[in-house]
TORVO-795812 format. One record per residue (C-alpha): residue number from 1; y, x, z. Coordinates in nm, 4 decimals. Layout:
BEGIN
  timar        py        px        pz
    NUM         Y         X         Z
...
//
This chain:
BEGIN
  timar        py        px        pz
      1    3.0279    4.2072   -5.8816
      2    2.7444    4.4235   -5.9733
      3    2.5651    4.4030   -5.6855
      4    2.6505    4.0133   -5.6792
      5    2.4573    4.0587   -6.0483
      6    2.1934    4.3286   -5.9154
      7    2.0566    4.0872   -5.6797
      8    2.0719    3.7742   -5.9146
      9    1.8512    3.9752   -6.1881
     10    1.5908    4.0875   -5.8961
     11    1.5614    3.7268   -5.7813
     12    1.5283    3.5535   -6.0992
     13    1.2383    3.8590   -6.1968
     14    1.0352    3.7351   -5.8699
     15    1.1012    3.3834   -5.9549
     16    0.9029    3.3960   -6.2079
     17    0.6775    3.6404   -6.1446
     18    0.3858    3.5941   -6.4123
     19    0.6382    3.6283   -6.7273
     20    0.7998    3.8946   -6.5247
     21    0.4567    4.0601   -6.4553
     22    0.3663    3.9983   -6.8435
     23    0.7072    4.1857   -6.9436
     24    0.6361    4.4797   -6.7185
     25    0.3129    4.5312   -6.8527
     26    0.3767    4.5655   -7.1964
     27    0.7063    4.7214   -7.1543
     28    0.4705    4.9905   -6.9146
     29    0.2451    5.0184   -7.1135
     30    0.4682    5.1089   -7.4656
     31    0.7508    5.3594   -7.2630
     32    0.4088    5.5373   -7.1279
     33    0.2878    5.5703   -7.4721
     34    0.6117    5.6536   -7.6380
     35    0.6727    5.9374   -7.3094
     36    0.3567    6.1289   -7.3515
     37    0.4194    6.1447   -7.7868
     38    0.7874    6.2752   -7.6807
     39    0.6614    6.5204   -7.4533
     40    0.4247    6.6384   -7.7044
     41    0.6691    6.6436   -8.0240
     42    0.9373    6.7993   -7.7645
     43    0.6698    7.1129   -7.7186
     44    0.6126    7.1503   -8.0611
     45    0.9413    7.1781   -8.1677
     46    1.0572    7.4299   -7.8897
     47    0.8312    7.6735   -7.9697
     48    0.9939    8.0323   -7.9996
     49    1.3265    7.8742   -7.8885
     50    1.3969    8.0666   -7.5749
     51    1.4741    8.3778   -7.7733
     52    1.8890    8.4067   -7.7334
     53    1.8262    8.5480   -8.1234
     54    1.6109    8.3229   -8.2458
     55    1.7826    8.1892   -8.4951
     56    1.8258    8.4948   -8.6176
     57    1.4957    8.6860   -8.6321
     58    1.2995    8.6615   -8.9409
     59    0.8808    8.7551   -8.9658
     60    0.8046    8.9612   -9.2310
     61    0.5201    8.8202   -9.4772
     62    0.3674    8.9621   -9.8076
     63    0.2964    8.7947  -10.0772
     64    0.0465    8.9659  -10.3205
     65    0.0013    8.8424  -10.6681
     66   -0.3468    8.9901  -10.8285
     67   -0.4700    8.9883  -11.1859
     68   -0.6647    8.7035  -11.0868
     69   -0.5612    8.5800  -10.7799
     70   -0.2757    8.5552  -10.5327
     71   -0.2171    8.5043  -10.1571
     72   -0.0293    8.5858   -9.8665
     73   -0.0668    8.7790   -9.5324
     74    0.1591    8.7520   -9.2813
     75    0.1818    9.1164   -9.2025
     76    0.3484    9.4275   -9.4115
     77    0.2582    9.7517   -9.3576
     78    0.3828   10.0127   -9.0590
     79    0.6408   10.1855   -9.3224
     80    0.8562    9.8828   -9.3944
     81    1.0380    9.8505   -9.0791
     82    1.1966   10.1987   -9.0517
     83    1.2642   10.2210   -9.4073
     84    1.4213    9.8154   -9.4384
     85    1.6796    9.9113   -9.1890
     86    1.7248   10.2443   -9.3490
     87    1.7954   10.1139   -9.6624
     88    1.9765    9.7669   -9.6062
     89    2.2643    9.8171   -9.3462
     90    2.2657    9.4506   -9.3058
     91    1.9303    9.5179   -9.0894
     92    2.0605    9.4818   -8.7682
     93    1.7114    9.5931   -8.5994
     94    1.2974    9.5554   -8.6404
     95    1.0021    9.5750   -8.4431
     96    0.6226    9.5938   -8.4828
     97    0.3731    9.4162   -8.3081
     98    0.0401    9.7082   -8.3833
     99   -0.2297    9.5404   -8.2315
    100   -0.4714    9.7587   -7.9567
    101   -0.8306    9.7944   -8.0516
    102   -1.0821    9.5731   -7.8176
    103   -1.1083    9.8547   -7.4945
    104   -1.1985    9.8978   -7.1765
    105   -0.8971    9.9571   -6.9356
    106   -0.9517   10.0465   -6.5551
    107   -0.6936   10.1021   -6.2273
    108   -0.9211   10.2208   -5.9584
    109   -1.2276   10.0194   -5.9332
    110   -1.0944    9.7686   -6.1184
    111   -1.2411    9.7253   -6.5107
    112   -1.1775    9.5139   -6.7569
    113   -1.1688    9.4978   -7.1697
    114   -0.8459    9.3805   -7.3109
    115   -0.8079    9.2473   -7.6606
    116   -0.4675    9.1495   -7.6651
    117   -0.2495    9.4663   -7.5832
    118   -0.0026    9.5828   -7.8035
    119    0.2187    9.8878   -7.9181
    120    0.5522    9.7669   -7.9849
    121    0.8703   10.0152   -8.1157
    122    1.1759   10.0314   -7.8506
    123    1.3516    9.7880   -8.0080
    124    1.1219    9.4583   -7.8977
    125    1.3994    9.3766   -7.6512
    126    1.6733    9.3874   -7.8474
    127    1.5055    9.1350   -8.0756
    128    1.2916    8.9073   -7.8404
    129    1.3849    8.7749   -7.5152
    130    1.1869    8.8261   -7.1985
    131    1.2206    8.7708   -6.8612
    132    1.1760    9.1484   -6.6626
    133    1.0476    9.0807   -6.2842
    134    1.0413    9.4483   -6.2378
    135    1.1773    9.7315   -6.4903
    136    1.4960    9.8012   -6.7030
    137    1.4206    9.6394   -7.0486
    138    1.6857    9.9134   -7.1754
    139    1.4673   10.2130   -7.0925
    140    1.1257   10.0340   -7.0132
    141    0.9352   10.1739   -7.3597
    142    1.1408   10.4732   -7.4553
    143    0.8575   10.7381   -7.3477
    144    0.5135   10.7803   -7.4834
    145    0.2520   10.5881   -7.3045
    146    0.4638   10.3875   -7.1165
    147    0.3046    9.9896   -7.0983
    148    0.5246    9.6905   -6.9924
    149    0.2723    9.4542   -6.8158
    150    0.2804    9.0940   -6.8110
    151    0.2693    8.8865   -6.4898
    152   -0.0839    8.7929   -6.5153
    153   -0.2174    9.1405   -6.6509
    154   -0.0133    9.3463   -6.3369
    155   -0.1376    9.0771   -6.0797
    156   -0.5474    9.1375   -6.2157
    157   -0.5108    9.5148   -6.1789
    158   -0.3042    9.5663   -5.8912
    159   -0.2776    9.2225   -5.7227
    160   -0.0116    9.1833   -5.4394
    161    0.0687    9.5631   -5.4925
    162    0.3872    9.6836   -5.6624
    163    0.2764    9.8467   -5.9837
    164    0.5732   10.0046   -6.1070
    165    0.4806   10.3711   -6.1711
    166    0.0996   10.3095   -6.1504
    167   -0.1397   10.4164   -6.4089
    168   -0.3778   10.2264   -6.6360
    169   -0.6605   10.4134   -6.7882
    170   -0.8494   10.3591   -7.1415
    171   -1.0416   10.6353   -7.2344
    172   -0.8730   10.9595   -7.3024
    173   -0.4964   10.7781   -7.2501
    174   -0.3188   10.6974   -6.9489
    175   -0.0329   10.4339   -6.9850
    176    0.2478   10.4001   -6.7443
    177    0.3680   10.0927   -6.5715
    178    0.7306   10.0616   -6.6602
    179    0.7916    9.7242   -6.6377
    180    0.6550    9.3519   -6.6004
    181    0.7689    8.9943   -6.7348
    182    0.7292    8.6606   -6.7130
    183    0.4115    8.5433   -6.9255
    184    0.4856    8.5153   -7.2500
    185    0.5721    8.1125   -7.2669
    186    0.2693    7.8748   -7.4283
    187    0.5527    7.7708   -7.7084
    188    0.5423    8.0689   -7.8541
    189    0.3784    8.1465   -8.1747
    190    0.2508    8.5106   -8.0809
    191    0.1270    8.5588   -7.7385
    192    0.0013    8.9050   -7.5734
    193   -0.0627    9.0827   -7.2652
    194    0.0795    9.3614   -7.2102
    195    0.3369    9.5943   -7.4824
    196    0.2413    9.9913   -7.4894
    197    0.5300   10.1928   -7.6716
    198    0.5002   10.2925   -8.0203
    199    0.6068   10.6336   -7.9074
    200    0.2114   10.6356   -7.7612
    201    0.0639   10.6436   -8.0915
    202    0.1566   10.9854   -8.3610
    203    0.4600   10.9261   -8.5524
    204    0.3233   10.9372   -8.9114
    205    0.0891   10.7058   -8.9365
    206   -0.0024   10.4371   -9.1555
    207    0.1108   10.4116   -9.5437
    208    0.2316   10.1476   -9.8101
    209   -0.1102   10.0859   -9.9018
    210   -0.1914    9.9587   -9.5868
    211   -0.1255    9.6166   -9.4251
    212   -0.1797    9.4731   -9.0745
    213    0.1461    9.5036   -8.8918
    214    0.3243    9.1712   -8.7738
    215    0.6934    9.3033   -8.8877
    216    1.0174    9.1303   -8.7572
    217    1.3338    9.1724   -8.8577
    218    1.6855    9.1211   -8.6787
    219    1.9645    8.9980   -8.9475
    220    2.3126    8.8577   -8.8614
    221    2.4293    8.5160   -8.8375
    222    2.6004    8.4869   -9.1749
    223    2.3214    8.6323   -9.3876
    224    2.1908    8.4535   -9.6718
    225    1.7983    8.5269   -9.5886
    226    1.6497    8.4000   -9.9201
    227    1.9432    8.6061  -10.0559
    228    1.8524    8.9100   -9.8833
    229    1.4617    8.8355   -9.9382
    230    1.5172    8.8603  -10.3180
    231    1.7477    9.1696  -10.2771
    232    1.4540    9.3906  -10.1126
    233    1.2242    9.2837  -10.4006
    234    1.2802    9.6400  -10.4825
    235    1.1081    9.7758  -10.2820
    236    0.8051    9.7140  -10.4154
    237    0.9363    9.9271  -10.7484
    238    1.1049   10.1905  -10.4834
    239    0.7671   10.2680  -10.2463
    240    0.4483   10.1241  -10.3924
    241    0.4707   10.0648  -10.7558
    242    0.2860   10.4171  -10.7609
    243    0.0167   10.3013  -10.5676
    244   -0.0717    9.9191  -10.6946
    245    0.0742    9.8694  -11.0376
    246   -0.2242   10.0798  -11.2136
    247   -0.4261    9.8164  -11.0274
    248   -0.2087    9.5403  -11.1772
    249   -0.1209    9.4241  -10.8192
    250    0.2344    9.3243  -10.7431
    251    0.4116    9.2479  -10.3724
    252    0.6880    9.0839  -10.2669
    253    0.7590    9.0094   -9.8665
    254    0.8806    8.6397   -9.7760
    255    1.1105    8.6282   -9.4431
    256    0.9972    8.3313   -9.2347
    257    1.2600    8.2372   -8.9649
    258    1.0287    8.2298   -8.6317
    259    1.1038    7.8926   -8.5276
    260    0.9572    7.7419   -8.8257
    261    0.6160    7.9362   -8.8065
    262    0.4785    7.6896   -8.5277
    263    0.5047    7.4254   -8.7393
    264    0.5409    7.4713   -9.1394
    265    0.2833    7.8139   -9.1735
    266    0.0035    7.7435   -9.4076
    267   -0.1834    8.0779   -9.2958
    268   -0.5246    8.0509   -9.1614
    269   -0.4376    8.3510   -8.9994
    270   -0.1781    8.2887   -8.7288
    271   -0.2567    8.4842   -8.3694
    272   -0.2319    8.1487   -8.2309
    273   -0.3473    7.7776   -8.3314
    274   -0.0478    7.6679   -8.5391
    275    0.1145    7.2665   -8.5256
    276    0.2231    7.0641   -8.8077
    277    0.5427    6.9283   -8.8791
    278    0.3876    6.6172   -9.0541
    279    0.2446    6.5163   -8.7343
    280    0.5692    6.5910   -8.5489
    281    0.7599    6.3337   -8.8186
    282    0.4436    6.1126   -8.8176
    283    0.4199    6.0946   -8.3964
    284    0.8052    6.0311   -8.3625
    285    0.7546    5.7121   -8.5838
    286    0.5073    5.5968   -8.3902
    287    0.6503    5.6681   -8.0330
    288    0.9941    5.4569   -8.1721
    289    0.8022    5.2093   -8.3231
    290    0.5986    5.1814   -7.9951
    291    0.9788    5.1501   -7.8190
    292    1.0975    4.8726   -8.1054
    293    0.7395    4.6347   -8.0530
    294    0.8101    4.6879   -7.6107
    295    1.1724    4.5704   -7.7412
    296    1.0967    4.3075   -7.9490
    297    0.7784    4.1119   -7.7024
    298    1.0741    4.1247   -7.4535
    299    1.3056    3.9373   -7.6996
    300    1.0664    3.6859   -7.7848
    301    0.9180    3.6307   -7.4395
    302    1.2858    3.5967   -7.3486
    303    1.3481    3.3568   -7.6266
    304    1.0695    3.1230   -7.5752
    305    1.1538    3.0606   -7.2543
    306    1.4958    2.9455   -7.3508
    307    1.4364    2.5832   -7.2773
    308    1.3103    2.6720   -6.9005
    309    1.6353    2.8777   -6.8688
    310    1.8932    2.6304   -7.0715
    311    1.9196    2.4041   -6.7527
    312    2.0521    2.7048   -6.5364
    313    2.2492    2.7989   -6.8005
    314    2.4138    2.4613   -6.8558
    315    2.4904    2.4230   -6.4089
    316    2.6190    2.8132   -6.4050
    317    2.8954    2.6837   -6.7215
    318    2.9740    2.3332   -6.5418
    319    3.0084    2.5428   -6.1979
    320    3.2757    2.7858   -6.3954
    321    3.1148    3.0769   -6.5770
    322    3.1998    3.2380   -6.8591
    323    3.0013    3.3197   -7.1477
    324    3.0611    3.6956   -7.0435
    325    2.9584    3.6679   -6.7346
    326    2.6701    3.5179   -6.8233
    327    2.5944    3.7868   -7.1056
    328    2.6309    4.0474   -6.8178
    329    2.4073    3.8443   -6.5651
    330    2.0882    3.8144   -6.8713
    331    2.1453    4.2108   -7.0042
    332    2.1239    4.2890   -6.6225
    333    1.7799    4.1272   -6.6242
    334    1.6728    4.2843   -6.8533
    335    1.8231    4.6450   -6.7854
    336    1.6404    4.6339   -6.4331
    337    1.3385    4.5046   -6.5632
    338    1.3112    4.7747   -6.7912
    339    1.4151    4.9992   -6.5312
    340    1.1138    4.9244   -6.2850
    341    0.8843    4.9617   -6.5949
    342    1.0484    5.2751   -6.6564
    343    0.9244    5.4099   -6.3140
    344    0.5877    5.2339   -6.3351
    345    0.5592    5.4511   -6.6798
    346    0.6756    5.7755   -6.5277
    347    0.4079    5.7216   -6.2719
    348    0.1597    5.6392   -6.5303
    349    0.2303    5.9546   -6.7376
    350    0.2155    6.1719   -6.4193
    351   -0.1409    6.0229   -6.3218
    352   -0.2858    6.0518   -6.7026
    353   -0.1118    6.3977   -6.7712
    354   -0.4729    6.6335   -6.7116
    355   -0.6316    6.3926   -6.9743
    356   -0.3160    6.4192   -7.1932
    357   -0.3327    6.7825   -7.2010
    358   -0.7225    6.7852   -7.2483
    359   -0.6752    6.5623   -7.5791
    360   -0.3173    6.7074   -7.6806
    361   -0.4135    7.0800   -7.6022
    362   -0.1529    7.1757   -7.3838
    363   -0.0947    7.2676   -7.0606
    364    0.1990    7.0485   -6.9296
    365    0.2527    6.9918   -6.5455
    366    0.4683    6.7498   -6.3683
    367    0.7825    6.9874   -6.4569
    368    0.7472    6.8877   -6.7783
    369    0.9540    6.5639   -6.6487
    370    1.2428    6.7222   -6.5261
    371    1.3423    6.8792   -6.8760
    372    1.6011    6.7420   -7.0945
    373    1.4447    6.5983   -7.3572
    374    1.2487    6.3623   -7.1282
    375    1.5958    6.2727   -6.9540
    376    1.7647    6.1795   -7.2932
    377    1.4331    5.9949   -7.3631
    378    1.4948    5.7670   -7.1114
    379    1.8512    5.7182   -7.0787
    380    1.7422    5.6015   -7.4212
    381    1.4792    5.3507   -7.4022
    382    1.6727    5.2466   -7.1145
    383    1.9802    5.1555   -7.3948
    384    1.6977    5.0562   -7.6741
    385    1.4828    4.8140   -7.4193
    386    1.7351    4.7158   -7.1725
    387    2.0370    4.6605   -7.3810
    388    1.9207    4.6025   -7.7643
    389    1.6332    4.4291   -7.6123
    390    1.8290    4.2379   -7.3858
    391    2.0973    4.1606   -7.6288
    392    1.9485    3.8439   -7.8205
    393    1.8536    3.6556   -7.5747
    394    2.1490    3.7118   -7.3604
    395    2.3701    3.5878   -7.6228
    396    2.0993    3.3139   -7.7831
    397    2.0829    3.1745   -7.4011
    398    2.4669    3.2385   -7.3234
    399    2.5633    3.0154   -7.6037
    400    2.4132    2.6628   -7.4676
    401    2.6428    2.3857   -7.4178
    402    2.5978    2.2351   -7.0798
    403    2.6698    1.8739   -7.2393
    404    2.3853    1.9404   -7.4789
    405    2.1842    2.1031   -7.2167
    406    2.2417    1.7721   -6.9679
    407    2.1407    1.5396   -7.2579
    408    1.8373    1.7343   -7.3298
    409    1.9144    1.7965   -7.6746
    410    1.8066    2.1410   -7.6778
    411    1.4484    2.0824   -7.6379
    412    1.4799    1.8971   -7.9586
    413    1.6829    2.1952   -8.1416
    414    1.5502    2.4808   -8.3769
    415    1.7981    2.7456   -8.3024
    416    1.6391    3.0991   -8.2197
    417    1.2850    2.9852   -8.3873
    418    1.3549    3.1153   -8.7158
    419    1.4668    3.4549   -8.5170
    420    1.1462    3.4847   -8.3206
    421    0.9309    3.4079   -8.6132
    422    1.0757    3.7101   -8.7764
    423    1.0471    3.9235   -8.4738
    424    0.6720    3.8220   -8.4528
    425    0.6097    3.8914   -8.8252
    426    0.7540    4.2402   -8.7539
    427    0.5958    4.3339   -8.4449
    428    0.2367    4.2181   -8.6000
    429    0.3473    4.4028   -8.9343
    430    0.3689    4.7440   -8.7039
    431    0.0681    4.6492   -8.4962
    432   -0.1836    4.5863   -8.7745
    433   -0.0538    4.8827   -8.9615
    434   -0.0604    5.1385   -8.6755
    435   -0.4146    4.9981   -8.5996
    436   -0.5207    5.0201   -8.9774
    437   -0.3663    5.3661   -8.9586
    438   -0.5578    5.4724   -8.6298
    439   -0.8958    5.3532   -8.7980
    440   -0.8373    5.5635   -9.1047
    441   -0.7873    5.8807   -8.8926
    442   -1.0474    5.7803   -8.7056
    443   -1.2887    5.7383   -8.9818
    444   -1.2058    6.0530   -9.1326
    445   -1.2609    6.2558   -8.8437
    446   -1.5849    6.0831   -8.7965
    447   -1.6401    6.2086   -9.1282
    448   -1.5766    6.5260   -9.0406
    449   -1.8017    6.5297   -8.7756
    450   -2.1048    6.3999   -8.9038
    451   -2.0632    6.5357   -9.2605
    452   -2.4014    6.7305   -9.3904
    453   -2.2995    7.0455   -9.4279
    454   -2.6250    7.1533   -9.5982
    455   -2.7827    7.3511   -9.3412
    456   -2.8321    7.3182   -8.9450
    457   -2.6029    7.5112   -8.7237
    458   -2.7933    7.4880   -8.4478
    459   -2.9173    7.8429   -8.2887
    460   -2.6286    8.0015   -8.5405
    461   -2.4784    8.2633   -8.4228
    462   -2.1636    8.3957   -8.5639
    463   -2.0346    8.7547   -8.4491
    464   -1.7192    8.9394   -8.5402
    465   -1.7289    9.2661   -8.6771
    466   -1.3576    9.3782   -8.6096
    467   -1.3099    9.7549   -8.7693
    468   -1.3801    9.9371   -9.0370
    469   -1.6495   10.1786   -8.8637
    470   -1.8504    9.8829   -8.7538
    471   -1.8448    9.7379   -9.0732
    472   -1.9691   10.0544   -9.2274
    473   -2.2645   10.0702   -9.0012
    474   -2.3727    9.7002   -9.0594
    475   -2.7517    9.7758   -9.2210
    476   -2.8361    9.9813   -8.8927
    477   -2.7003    9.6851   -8.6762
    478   -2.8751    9.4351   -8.9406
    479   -3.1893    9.6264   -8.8946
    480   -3.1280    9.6486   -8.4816
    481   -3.0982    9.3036   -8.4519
    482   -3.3957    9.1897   -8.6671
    483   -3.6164    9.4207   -8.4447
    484   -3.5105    9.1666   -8.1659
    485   -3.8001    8.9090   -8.1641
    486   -3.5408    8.5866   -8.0697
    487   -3.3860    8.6651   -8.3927
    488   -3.5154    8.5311   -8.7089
    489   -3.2433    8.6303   -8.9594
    490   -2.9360    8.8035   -8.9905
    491   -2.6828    8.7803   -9.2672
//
């Protein structure tokens, strides 16, 4: 029976092969659009997700009210996470992320500066998930300068060459290969090189006047986090009322769940470029409305040619089908129709995906199909297109009478115009307003562009000064620089 049906649906689609042609195009066209927005909100909503704990493991922010101002940073400082778990038992575990200064490191004759090293406590993986190629993630940080390398970082110093036990030197230190991982995975919202035990650095250091520690904390399942976060408010009384209330300066510390960072932080701040959950919301509207217009041309393609179809109808009902059968034999159209525009799409989305990820920026390959997400996707539009699309006009066409059909009378009729006209005032209602929408954006961004900012930034030159010592010493590098004659000012 189904292949009976199968082969009906592929001869009456090459029967008429300009409609069919027409409905592949735009059905092509719409899945291929609606594919690479999935793909894209699919990303963006996975990021930090691998981590078995992440829905459990909580960044540590403050929040620092001023007398005249207030703001947040989305670090604490390097005495909150031994003293949080030593004074709330419901702390299951914490780790700091203290960020290497930009430095030379060397294996051999190999050199090269790193800036995105980091000391980490013991603990990191207890709390994150990471994949270990080589080393014992149990023991892999618990001596003093001990470094856990990632893939990339052991393969630029040491190539094919096993470097479990090898040395990297900066400076005066001399960190031991104890381990490597998987690079850390483009979702995530933190993303570093290689992790150096805290043990490396000396044991008191830092204090509660000083911030610029990313803090995370491990709490279990059942905890009440915005409970807990007001509980520790007292710590600010307990630790550093001493040192800020004099200068009326108050603190609190906001817990942010890690998979939310990616996409609802506000900080300007973030190690790495952050999404925007507005855009997620705002890009699945538009890849289902881009599924319902695909649906709906098919419907009214379908339905306009029900006069060309009523006469086949009519012989099939005289001959001895059923209604059902007939339903089956017009959904099956449409199911494989979709089907081969499915493919075409899939095709499509593999040939365009560099220029995706150029615009997007992302870095998606052709594995990107084979996930889940994209599977469901389709298994949907294949139910949405092929079945909901299918469904009108398989029971508008089903329904002729073959007596009315053999007297002509359903040229004459009006059924299924009243239908179609809707369907075309909602398609063209979506059209025009994702069109008036995509102007908008693309006006403002023009905006952006060309917008006088009120002086010229060509030949300006913006330089980082990233510690305290350089900072200190800024008139003598002021005054070095202006002694270079291709330098007219510095400020």
């Amino acid at each position: 029976m189904f292949k009976n049906l199968f082969k009906t649906a592929i001869r009456n689609i090459f029967k008429d092969f300009g409609y069919s042609s027409l409905n592949i195009l735009g059905l092509t066209i719409g899945i291929a659009s609606a594919l690479f927005l999935i793909i894209y909100i699919a990303d963006e909503v996975s990021y930090d997700r691998y981590h078995e704990n992440v829905d459990r493991i909580y960044r540590v922010s403050s929040h620092i009210t001023e007398t005249d101002d207030e703001f947040t940073w989305i670090v604490a400082q390097i005495p909150f996470g031994p003293q949080v778990v030593e004074d709330y038992p419901e702390v299951e575990s914490f780790v700091r992320f203290i960020p290497f200064q930009r430095a030379v490191f060397n294996y051999e004759d190999k050199e090269f500066y790193e800036e995105n090293f980091v000391y980490v406590d013991t603990t990191i993986f207890d709390i994150f998930t990471y994949e270990f190629i080589k080393g014992n993630p149990e023991n892999a940080l618990m001596e003093p300068n001990t470094i856990v390398l990632t893939e990339n970082i052991a393969a630029k110093y040491f190539g094919d060459t096993d470097p479990m036990g090898k040395t990297l030197v900066s400076g005066d230190e001399a960190y031991k290969v104890t381990g490597v991982i998987k690079n850390i995975p483009f979702n995530s919202h933190y993303r570093y090189d290689a992790m150096a035990s805290r043990k490396s650095l000396p044991e008191e250091m830092g204090s509660w006047g000083n911030f610029g520690v990313f803090t995370y904390l491990l709490l279990p399942e059942d905890l009440d986090y915005k409970e807990f976060e007001l509980k520790i408010k007292e710590m600010y009384g307990n630790y550093m009322a001493e040192i800020f209330e004099r200068m009326g300066i108050s603190i609190e510390y906001i817990l942010e769940p890690i998979a939310d960072i990616h996409l609802r932080s506000t900080s300007g701040s973030e190690p790495e470029p952050t999404g925007s959950i507005a855009y997620v919301i705002i890009f699945g509207i538009v890849a289902l409305f881009l599924i319902l217009i695909a649906a709906m041309n098919y419907m009214n393609l379908a339905t306009a040619r029900s006069t060309k179809r009523a006469r086949e109808v009519g012989l099939r009902k005289v001959v001895g089908s059923h209604r059902g059968g007939l339903i089956l034999q017009f959904l099956t159209e449409s199911t494989v129709l979709t089907f081969i525009s499915l493919v075409l799409s899939l095709i499509l989305v593999v040939l365009l995906l560099p220029q995706f990820n150029q615009l997007a920026g992302k870095s998606f390959d052709i594995d990107v199909l084979y996930t889940p997400v994209v599977f469901i996707s389709v298994l949907a539009v294949i139910l949405m297109v092929g079945i909901f699309g299918g469904s009108y006009p398989a029971f508008y066409l089903s329904r002729f009478s073959p007596v009315s059909v053999m007297k002509g009378e359903i040229t004459k009729g009006s059924a299924g115009i009243l239908f179609r006209k809707v369907l075309v005032i909602i398609q063209f209602t979506i059209s025009v307003a994702m069109i008036v929408s995509t102007l908008v954006v693309y006006k403002q961004l023009n905006y952006l562009k060309t917008k006088d900012l009120g002086y010229d930034m060509n030949n300006v030159i913006s330089l980082e000064i990233s510690n305290r010592e350089m900072r200190n010493k800024y008139p003598v590098l002021k005054q070095a620089l202006l002694e270079n004659p291709n330098i007219k000012y510095v400020a």
